[in-house]
C-alpha positions, 0 to 999 in steps of 0.5 A: 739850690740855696737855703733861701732860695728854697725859702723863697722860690727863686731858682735865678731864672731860666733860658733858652738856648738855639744853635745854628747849624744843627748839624756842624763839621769839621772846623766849621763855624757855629751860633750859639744865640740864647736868651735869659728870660728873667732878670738876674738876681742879686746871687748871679756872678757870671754868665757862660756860654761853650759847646761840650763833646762827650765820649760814654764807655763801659767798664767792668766793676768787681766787688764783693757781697755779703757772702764775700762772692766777687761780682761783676757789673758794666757801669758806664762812665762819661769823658770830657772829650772837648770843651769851649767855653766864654764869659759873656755880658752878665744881662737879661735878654737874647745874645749870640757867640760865634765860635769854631768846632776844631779841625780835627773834631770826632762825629757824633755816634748815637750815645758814644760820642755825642755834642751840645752847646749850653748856657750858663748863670753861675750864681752864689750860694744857689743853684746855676741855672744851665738850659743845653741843646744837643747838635749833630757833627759829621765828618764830610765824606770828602775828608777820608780817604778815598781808595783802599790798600787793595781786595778783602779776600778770605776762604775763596771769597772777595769783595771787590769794588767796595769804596773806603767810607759811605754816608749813612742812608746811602746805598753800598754797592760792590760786587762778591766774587766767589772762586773756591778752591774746593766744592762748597754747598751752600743754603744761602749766599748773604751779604751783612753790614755790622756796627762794632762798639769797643770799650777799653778802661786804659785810654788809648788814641792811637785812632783818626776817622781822617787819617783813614786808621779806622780802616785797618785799626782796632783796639787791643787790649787785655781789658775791653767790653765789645758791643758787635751787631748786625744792622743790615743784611742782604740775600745774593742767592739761596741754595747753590752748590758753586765749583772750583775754577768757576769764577762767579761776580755776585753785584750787590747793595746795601743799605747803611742804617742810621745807626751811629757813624765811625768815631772814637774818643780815648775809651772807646771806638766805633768801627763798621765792617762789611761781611760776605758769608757763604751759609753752610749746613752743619759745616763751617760757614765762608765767609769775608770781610772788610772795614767801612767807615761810616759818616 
């Protein structure tokens, strides 16, 4: 805030700012009606309206302490991911911009990848007055592919039937089929959906939730900070002991939290997988796994 306008208690007003839908698509139209309650004052030179897309990534910061220790510390850091702004009448009162979201825009994912739409009186010499609303964007199940390359096998364990993409809230269902090519004794049979966040400091774009590459993609690199947890967890059996040429079809569903969809921007990625584990007794657990994307 300016001098005067401290002087003076003028702050240029406020705002109210509205956007319909609250939750957006892909290439979707969308209303952004706003009002500027309080005249305008002789210091504004500019009235803007946009919608912001913001991606948050993690690095590591080394420096040195007085005792010229080196120490580390995640930081987060904010990228622009995508901006749309205009200038519109320099007035009072209620208006309304239609504009539309890009085609290929990336879903919001909790604090990783987030949207809003705002308004703006530039002013002169004193502080902007800026009102912001957040809002949702998903990508519709129908824009991701809709079959897999195949069964994730692993340690004698398959899961089969499992569909490429799931809407958050929704029930997944497949089926463990468990055909081991030696004994195994187990304490309990679990089925387990995981929410991985990747972090890289170089940017990296390689990654589409349309084209389907967050099924078999993840981010390497020789920098990375990776957040990996367990969200959701089922139990298909308890202890069993199961034998080699004994076919078994374990049906199961789990629920997908609502925990942050599939999405990415050039610093970081959000993927989902789904786990299979035959939970063993000092002994190395079986386990399986396959990617999900999450919309």
């Amino acid at each position: 805030m300016g001098l005067m306008d401290r002087i003076q208690g003028k702050s240029g007003g406020s705002i109210q700012v509205d956007v319909e839908p609250a939750t957006a698509g892909p290439g979707s139209e969308m209303a952004v009606r706003f009002s500027i309650l309080d005249e305008l004052d002789e210091k504004s030179r500019a009235v803007r309206v946009g919608v912001t897309c913001t991606g948050r990534y993690q690095v590591e910061e080394r420096e040195r302490d007085a005792d010229d220790n080196v120490q580390t510390r995640q930081v987060w850091r904010d990228v622009q991911v995508y901006e749309h702004e205009q200038t519109v009448e320099m007035r009072a009162g209620e208006q309304r911009v239609s504009t539309f979201l890009p085609d290929h825009v990336q879903p919001t994912s909790g604090d990783i990848v987030s949207w809003e739409a705002w308004a703006r009186v530039d002013r002169e010499r004193g502080i902007d007055v800026v009102e912001r609303v957040p809002f949702q964007v998903r990508v519709p199940i129908e824009r991701v592919p809709a079959t897999r390359q195949g069964d994730a096998t692993d340690d004698g364990l398959t899961l089969s039937g499992i569909p490429t993409a799931v809407r958050h809230g929704d029930e997944l269902h497949g089926t463990l089929v468990i055909d081991v090519p030696d004994e195994v004794k187990t304490r309990s049979v679990m089925v387990r959906l995981h929410r991985r966040v990747t972090f890289l400091a170089a940017p990296e774009n390689d990654y589409d939730v349309y084209s389907g590459s967050l099924v078999h993609s993840t981010f390497f690199g020789t920098s990375q900070i990776t957040d990996d947890r367990q969200v959701a967890e089922v139990e298909l059996g308890g202890k069993a002991t199961f034998q080699p040429g004994q076919r078994q079809e374990l049906p199961f569903s789990i629920k997908v939290p609502a925990a942050g969809p599939t999405s990415a921007h050039l610093y970081a990625q959000v993927d989902w997988r789904l786990e299979a584990v035959l939970d063993r007794r000092l002994r190395g657990d079986k386990s399986v796994e396959a990617p999900i994307i999450v919309v």
